[in-house]
N, C-alpha and C positions, 0 to 999 in steps of 0.2 A: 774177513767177510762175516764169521759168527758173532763178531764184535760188533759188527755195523748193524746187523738184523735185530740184536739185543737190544743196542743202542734204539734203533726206530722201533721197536716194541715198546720199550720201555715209552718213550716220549708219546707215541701215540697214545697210550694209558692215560698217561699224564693229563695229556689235552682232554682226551676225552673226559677224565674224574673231573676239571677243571672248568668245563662247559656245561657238562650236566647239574652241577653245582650250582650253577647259574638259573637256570631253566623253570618257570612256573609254568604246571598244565596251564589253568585258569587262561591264565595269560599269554602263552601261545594260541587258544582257541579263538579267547580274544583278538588277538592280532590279525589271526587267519580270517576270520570272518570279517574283518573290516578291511582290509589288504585290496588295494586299488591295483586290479586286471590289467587296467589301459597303465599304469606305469612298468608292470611284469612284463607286458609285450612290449614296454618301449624297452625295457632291459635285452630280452631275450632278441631285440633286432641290432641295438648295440652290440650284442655278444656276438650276433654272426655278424656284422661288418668286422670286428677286431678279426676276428678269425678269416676274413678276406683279405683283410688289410694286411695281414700275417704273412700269407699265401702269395698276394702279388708282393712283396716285399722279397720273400725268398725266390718265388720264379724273375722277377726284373735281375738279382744277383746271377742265379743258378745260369740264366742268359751268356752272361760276361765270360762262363768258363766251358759251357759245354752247348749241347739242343737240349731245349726243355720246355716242355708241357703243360700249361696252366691247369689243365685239367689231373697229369698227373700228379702235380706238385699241391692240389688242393687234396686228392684223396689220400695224400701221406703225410697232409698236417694231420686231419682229421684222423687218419688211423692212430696218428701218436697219441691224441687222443684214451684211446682203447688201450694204447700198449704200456700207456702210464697208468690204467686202473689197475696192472699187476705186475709192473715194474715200477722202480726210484725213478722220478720224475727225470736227472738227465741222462739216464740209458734208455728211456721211452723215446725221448730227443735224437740220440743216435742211431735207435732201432730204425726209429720210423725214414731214413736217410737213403736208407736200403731201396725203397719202392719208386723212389724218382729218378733210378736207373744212371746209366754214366758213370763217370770216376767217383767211387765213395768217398775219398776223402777230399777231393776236389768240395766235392756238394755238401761236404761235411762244415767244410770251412765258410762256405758261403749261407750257411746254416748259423754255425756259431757269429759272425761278423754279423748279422741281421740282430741275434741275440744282445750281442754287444753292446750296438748302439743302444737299445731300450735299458741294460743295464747303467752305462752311462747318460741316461736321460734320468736314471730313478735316482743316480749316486750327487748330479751336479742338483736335482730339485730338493734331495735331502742337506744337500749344505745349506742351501737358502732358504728354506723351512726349517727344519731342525737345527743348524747352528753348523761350526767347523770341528771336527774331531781330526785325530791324527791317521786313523785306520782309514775314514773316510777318504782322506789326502792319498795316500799310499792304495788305497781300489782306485783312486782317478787316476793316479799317475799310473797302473799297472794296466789300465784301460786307454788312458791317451796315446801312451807309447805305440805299442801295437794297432790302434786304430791310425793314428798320423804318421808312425815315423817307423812303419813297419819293417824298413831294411835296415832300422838297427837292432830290431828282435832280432831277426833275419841274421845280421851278423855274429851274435850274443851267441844264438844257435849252433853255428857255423863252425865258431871257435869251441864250442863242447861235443862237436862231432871228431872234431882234430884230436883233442883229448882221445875221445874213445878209440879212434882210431889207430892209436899206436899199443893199445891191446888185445881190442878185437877190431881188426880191419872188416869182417863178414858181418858184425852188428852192424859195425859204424856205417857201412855203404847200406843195409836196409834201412836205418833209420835215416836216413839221410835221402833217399827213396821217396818216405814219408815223408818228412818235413817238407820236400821240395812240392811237395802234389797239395800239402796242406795251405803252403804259401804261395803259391800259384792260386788257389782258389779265393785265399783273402785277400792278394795285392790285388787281384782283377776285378772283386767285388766292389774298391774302393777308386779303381786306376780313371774310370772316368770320373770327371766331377761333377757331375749335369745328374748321374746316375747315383754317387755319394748321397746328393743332396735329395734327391728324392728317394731313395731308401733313408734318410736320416728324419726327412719329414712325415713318412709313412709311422715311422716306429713311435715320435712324437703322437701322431695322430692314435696309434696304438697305444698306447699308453693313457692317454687322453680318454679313452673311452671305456678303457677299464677301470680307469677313479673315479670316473663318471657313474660306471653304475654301479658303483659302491652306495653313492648317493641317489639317483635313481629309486634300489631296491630298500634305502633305510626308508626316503619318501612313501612308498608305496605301504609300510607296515607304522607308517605314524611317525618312524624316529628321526627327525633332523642330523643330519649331517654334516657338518664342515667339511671346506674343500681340504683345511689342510688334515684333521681325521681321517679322512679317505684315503690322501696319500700315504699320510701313519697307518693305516689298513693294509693299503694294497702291499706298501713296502715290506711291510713285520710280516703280512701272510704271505709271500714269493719270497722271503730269508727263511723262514721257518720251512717250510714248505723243502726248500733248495738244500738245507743240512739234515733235516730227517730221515731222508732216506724211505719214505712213505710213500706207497704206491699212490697216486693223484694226490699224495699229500692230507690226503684225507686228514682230520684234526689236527695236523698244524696252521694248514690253512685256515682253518674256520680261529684258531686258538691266537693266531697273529689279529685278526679283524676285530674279533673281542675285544681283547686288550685294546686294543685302538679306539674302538666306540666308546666302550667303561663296559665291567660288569653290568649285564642285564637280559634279562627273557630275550626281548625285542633285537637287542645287539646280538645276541646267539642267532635268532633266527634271523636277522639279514644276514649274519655271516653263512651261514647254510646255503640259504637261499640263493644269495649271489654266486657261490662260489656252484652250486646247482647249477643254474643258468649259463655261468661264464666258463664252465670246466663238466663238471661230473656228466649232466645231460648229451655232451658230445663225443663222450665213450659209446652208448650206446651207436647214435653216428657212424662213431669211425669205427667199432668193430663190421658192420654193413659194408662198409666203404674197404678196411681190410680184407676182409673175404674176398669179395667182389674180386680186389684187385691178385692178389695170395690164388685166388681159383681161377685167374685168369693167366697167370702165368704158370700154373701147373698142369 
């Protein structure tokens, strides 16, 4: 753990030495003063449909395993939100899992399975844009398996419970416990196909609207963006972001988008800025929405 906190110190530095390097006043004032309004509000209605789109994507799952609440399953995206301005972005993910009540690990799985797919949407668009790599091969097939042909995780599982079980039988039947409430939440998220397909097209659309306003926000400050730049964006700042171990991620995020536009003023502050809009702004949000909910069950 003092390893990990080092590690996201250290790289947080990094980003930050390496953006500010970039960065003219001049030229940020410039930018700011010419910066088209009417495109920042079409970013910042993009940013809350993705975060709806998010919302019904987990309650349509959350549906399939237990009773759930669109209302309370929207105030515990947004809390996550908040709980990722001071936690590593995927324990904010688990925190916030807590508030949509029902079996935790049931909703947990119908959490990560929502996640999934967007990951698997970002790993097959990076083969067709960026090219074939071997890692890439091995995240698709480590993502296909368990999305399509989950009872043979399932099995994989099964046989390393047997294992444990002939030395500690008291682990083995809790962990076993676990896995079965974790796969119950994912085969059911997945069991209908009518429901599959529309969680798969939700995630699509999410996705869709977050490379979208990558382009959007470079629009609104002057800089042209390509679609596949944006994807190189979005993808390098959600990698970076996902190993650093940084509360909201804070400069790795921004540090992936850089690198994706090229070194420049403009390229710094759309990555700010977007990533403002599409994350940072909705902590304020969900710490409101936490309370609320936190003060209402106390």
């Amino acid at each position: 753990m003092r390893k990990r906190k080092i590690f996201s110190v250290i790289l947080l530095l990094l980003s930050l030495v390496y953006i500010v390097r970039t960065i003219r006043i001049e030229e940020i004032k410039t930018a700011i003063s010419m910066a088209d309004l009417k495109l920042l509000s079409l970013a910042f209605g993009m940013a809350f449909s993705s975060i709806l789109l998010s919302t019904l994507r987990w309650y349509i799952a959350l549906r399939e395993v237990q009773d759930a609440s669109f209302r309370k399953t929207f105030a515990a995206i947004l809390s996550g939100f908040y709980m990722m301005a001071f936690l590593p972005p995927s324990v904010g993910h688990a925190a916030k899992v807590k508030l949509v009540g029902g079996d935790y690990l049931k909703a947990l799985s119908t959490l990560i399975f929502g996640i999934s797919l967007e990951i698997l949407i970002l790993v097959i668009i990076s083969l067709l844009v960026f090219g074939v790599s071997v890692w890439k091969f091995l995240l698709l097939g480590l993502l296909l398996v368990p999305i399509f042909y989950d009872s043979a995780t399932h099995n994989v599982l099964q046989a390393g419970l047997r294992l444990i079980r002939r030395i500690n039988p008291q682990l083995a039947e809790k962990l076993r416990n676990y896995f079965e409430r974790i796969h119950f939440g994912w085969r059911n998220s997945k069991k209908n196909p009518s429901t599959f397909a529309i969680l798969l097209f939700l995630s699509m659309i999410t996705v869709l609207l977050q490379v979208s306003g990558i382009i959007i926000v470079g629009k609104a400050f002057g800089l042209s963006v390509g679609l596949f730049d944006a994807i190189k964006a979005f993808i390098l700042s959600t990698f970076f972001a996902a190993i650093s171990g940084i509360p909201s991620g804070i400069g790795a995020n921004e540090l992936g988008i850089t690198l994706a536009l090229g070194s420049s003023t403009k390229s710094t502050l759309v990555a700010f800025t977007y990533k403002f809009i599409y994350q940072y702004v909705w902590s304020f949000v969900g710490a409101v929405e936490f309370y609320k909910t936190v003060g209402g069950k106390s």
